[in-house]
C-alpha positions as a LaTeX table, in Angstrom:
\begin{tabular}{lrrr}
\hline
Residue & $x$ (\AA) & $y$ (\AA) & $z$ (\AA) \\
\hline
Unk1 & 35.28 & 34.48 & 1.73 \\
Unk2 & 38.05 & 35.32 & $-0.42$ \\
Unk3 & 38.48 & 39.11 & $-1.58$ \\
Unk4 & 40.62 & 40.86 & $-4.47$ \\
Unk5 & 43.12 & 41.19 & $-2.34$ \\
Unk6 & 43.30 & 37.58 & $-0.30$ \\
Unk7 & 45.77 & 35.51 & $-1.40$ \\
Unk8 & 42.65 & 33.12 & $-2.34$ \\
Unk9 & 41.33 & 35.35 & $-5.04$ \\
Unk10 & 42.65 & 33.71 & $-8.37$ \\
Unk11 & 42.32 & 36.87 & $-10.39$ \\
Unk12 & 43.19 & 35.11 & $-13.53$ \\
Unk13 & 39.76 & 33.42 & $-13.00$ \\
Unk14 & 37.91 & 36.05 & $-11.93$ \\
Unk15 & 38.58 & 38.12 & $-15.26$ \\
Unk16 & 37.53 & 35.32 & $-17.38$ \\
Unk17 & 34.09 & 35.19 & $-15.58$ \\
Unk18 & 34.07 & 39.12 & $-16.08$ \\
Unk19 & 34.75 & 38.49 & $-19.69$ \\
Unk20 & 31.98 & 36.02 & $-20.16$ \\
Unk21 & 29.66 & 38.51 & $-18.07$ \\
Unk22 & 30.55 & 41.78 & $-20.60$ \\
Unk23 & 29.75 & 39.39 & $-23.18$ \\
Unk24 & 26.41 & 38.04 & $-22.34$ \\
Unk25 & 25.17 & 41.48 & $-21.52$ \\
Unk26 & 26.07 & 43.49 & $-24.71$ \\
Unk27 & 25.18 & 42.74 & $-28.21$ \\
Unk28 & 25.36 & 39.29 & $-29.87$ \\
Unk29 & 28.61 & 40.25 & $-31.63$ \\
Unk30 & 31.12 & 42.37 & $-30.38$ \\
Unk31 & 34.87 & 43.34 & $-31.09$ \\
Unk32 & 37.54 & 43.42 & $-28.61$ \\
Unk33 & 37.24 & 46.82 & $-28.10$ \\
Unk34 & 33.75 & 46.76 & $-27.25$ \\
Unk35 & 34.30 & 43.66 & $-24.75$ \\
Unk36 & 37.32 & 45.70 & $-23.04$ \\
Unk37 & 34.90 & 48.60 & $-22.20$ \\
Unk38 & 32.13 & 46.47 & $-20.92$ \\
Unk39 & 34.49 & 44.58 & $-18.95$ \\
Unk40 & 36.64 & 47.29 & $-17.97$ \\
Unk41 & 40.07 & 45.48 & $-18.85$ \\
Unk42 & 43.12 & 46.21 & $-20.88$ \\
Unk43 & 42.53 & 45.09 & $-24.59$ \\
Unk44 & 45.92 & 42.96 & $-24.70$ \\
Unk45 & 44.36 & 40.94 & $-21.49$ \\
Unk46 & 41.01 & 40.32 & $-23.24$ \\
Unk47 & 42.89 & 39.53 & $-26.17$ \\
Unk48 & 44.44 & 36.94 & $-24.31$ \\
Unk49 & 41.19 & 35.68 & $-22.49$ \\
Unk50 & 39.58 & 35.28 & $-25.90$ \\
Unk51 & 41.89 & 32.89 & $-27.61$ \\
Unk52 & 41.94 & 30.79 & $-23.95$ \\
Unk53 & 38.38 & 30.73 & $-23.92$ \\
Unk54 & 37.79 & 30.01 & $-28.04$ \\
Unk55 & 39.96 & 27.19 & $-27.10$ \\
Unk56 & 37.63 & 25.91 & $-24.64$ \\
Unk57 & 34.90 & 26.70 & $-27.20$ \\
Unk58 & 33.01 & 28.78 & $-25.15$ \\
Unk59 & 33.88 & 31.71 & $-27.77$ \\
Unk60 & 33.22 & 32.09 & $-31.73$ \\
Unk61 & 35.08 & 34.27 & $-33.85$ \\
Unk62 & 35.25 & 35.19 & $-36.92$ \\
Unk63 & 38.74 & 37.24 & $-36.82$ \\
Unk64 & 36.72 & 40.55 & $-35.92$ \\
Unk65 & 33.83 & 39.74 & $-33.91$ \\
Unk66 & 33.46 & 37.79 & $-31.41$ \\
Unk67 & 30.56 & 35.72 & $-29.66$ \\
Unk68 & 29.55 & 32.94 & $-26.72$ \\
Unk69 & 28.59 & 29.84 & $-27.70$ \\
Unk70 & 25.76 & 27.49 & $-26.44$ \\
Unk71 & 28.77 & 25.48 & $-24.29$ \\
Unk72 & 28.15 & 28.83 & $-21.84$ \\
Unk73 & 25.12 & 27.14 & $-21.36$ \\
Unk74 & 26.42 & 24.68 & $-19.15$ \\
Unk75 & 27.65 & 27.45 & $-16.33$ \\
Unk76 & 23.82 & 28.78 & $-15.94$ \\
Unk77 & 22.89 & 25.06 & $-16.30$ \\
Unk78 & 25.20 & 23.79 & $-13.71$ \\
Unk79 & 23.79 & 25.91 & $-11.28$ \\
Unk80 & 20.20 & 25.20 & $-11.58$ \\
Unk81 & 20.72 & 21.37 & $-11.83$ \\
Unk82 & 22.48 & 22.00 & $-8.30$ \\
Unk83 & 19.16 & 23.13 & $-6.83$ \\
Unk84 & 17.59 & 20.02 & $-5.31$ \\
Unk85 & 14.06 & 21.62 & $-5.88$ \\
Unk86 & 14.77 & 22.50 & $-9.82$ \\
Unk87 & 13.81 & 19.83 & $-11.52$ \\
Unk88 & 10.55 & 19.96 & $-9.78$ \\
Unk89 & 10.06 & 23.26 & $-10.03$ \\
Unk90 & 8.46 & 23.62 & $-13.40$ \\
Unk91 & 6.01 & 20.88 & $-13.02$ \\
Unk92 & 5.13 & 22.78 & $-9.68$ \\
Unk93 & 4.27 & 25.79 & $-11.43$ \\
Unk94 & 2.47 & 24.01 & $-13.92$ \\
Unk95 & 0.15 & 22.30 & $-11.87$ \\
Unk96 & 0.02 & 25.98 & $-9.42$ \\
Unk97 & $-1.00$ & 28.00 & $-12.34$ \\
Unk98 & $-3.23$ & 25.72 & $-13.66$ \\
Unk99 & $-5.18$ & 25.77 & $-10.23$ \\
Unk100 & $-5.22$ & 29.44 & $-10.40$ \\
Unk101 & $-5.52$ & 30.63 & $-13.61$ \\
Unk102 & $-2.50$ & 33.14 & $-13.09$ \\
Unk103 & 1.28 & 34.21 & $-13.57$ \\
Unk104 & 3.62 & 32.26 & $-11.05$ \\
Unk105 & 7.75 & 32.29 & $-10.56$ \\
Unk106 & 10.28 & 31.31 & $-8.60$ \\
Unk107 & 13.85 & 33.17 & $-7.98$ \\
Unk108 & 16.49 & 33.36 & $-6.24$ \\
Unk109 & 18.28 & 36.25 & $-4.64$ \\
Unk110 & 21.92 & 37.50 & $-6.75$ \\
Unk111 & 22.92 & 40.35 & $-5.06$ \\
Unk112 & 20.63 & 43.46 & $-5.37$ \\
Unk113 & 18.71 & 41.63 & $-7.73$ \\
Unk114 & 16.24 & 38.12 & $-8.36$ \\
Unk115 & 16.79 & 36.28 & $-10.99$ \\
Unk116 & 14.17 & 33.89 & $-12.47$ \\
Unk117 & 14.71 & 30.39 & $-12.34$ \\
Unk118 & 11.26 & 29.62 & $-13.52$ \\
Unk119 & 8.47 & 30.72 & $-14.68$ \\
Unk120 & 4.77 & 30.07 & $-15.83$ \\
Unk121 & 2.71 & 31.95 & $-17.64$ \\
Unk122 & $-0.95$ & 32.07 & $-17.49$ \\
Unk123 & $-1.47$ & 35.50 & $-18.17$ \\
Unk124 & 0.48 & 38.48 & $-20.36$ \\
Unk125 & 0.05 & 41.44 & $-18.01$ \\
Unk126 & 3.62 & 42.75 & $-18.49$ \\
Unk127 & 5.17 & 44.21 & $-22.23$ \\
Unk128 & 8.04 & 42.50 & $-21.29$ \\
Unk129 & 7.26 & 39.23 & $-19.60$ \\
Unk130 & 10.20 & 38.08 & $-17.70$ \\
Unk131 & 11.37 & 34.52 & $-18.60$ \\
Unk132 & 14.20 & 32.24 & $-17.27$ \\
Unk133 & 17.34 & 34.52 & $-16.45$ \\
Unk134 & 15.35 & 37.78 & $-15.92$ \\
Unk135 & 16.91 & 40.33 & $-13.24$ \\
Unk136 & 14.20 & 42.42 & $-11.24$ \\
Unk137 & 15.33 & 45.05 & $-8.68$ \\
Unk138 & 14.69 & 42.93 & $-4.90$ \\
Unk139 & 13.35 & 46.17 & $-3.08$ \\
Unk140 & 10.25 & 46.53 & $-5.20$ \\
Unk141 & 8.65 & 43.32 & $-6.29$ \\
Unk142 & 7.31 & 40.13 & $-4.08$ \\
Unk143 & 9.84 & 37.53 & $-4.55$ \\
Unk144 & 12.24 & 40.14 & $-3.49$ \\
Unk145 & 10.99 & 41.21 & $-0.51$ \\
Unk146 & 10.60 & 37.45 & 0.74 \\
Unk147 & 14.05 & 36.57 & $-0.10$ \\
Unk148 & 15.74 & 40.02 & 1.75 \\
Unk149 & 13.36 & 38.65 & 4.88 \\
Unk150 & 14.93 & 35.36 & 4.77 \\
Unk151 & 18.74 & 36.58 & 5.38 \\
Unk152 & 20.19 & 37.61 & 8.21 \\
Unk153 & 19.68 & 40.53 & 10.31 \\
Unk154 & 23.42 & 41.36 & 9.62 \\
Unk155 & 23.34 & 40.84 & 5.83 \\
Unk156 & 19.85 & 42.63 & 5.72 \\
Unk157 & 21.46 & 45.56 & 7.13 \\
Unk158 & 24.57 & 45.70 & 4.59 \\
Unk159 & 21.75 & 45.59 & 1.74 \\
Unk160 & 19.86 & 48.19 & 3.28 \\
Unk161 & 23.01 & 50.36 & 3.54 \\
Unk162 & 24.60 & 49.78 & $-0.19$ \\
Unk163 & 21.59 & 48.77 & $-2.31$ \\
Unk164 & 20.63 & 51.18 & $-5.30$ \\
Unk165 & 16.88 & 51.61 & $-4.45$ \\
Unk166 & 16.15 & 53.41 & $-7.58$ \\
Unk167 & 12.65 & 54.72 & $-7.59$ \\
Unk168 & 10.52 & 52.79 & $-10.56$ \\
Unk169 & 7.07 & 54.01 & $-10.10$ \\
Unk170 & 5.68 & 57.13 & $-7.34$ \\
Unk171 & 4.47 & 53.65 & $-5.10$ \\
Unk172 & 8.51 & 52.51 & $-4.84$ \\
Unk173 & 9.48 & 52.16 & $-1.41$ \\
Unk174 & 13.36 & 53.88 & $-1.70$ \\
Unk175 & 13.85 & 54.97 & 1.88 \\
Unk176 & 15.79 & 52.23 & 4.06 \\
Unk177 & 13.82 & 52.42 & 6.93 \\
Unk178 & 10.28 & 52.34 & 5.61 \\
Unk179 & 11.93 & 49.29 & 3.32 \\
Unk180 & 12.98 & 47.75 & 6.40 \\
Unk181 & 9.92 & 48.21 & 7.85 \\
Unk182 & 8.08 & 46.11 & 4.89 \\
Unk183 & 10.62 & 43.49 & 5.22 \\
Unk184 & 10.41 & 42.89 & 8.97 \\
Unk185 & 6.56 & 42.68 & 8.13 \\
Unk186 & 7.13 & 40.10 & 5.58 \\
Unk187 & 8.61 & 38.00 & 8.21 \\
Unk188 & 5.87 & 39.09 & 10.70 \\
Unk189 & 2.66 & 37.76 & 8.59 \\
Unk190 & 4.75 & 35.32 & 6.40 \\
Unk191 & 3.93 & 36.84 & 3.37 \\
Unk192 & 4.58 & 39.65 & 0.77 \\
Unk193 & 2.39 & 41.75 & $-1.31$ \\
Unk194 & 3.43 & 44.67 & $-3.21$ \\
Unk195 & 1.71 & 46.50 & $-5.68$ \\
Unk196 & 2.40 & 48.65 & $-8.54$ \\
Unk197 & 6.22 & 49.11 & $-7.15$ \\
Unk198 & 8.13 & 48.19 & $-10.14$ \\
Unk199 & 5.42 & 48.28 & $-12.41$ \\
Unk200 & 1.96 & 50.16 & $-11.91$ \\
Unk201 & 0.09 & 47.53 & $-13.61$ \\
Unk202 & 1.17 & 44.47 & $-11.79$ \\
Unk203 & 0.92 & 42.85 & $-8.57$ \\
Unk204 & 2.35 & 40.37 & $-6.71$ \\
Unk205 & 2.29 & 38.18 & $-3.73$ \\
Unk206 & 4.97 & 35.88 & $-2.79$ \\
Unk207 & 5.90 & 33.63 & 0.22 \\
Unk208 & 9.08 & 32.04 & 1.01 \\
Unk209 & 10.72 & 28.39 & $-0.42$ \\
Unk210 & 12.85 & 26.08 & 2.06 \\
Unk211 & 14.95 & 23.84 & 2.80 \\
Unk212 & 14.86 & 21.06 & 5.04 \\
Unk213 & 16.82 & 23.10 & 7.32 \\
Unk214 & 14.38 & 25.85 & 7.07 \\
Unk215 & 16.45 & 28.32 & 5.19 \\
Unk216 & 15.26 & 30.32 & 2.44 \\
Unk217 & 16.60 & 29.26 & $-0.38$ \\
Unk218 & 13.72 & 30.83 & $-3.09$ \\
Unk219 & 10.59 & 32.38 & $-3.34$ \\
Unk220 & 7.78 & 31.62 & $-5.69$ \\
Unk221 & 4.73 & 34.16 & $-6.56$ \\
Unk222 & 1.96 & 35.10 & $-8.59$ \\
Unk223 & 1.49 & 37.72 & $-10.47$ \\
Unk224 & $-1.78$ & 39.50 & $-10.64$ \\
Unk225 & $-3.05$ & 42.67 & $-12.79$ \\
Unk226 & $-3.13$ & 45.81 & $-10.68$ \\
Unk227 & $-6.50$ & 46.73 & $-9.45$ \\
Unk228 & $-7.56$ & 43.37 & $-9.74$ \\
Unk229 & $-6.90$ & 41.98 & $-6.20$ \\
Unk230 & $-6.59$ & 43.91 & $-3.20$ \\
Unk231 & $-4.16$ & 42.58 & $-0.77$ \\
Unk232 & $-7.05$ & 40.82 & 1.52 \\
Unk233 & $-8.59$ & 39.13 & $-1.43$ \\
Unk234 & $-5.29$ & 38.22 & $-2.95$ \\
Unk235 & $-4.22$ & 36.91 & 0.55 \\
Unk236 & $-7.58$ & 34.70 & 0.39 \\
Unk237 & $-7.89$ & 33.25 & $-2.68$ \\
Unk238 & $-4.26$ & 32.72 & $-3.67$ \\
Unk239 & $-1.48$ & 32.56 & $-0.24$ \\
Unk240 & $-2.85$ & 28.70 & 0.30 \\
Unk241 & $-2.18$ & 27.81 & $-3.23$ \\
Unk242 & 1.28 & 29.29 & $-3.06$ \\
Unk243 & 1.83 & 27.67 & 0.22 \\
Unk244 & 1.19 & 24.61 & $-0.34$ \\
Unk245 & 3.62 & 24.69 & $-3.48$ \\
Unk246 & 5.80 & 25.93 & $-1.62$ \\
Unk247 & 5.55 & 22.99 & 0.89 \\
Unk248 & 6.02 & 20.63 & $-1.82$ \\
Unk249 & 8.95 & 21.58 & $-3.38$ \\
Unk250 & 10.37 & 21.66 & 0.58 \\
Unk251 & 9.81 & 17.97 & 0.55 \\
Unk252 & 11.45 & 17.91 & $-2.74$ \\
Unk253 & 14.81 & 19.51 & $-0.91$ \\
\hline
\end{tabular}
């Protein structure tokens, strides 16, 4: 893997991905200034980046604000059209949550975080419903926990050492070793539940997505209201549903 200071690392590259990152993640419009704070780069350098990538077209301007265009599109697009089980996925869900009646997802694992790659809903049970895109913290929700369970014992450990595990409700697991110790279970029983972790009034139970090799590559859930389900009636009524969606979009791989 090539680092900052390989001779592999094209840095040139790497700051115009940084650029496009500050810009997606502040507001709609923003000045140069604004972008070189987000993006923590001299102004002359995004000035430079700007006009390259306005070029390209995958920047608006008009002279004092600047702004992505739907052509960034295509880098988040690019990636999920690479999944072999993506274009599948939705109808998946579809037909999952209508056998259900709930919330399902699927993500992937970026970093500390999952990101939704899809997502059905049956049910509002969140104020802010994550959607295609949305970040969650891995440590305390499902989908998380069943992707950390799917690395390696040597990349488990590095998370477990440099992860922020930032305490979202008194239930949040935040210690290493107890987290550890829910993650080895998840590979024990096959399986995760957590509840009320990042949220106290949701739920979830997840189980792993594969590839033909048998590697995690996702994890799809469903989301449940807290209280509803306990984790033995959850387990019952919905871990054969998920794992049998789960089993199809394998095939699909």
């Amino acid at each position: 893997m090539a680092t900052p200071e390989s001779e592999s690392f094209v840095r040139t590259f790497a700051r115009g991905l940084k650029i496009i990152e500050a810009m997606g993640q502040g507001a709609a419009r923003q000045t140069i200034g604004d972008i070189a704070d987000a993006s923590e780069l001299p102004r002359s350098v995004v000035r430079r980046f700007l006009l390259t990538l306005i070029e390209l077209s995958f920047v608006g301007t008009d002279g004092k604000y600047y702004w992505l265009t739907p052509k960034v599109l295509r880098l988040g697009l690019a990636y999920l059209y690479a999944l072999p089980y993506w274009r599948h996925a939705q109808f998946a869900l579809e037909d999952l949550g209508a056998r259900i009646g709930q919330s399902c997802a699927i993500s992937v694992l970026d970093e500390e975080d999952i990101v939704y790659v899809q997502r059905q809903h049956t049910r509002r049970i969140l104020a802010m419903s994550p959607t295609l895109g949305s970040r969650l913290p891995a440590h305390a929700v499902s989908m998380g926990r069943v992707l950390l369970a799917g690395q390696e014992d040597e990349a488990l450990e590095r998370y477990l050492s440099s992860a922020m595990l930032k305490q979202r409700t008194p239930a949040t697991i935040v210690d290493p070793g107890q987290l550890r110790d829910a993650i080895h279970l998840v590979r024990k029983q096959g399986y995760s539940w957590v509840d009320g972790e990042y949220d106290e009034s949701i739920a979830g139970l997840a189980v792993a997505v594969r590839n033909q090799d048998g590697d995690v590559v996702a994890a799809i859930n469903v989301s449940l209201p807290a209280g509803l389900f306990d984790e033995a009636a959850a387990v019952r009524e919905f871990l054969p549903e998920l794992r049998q969606t789960a089993s199809h979009l394998r095939a699909q791989s």
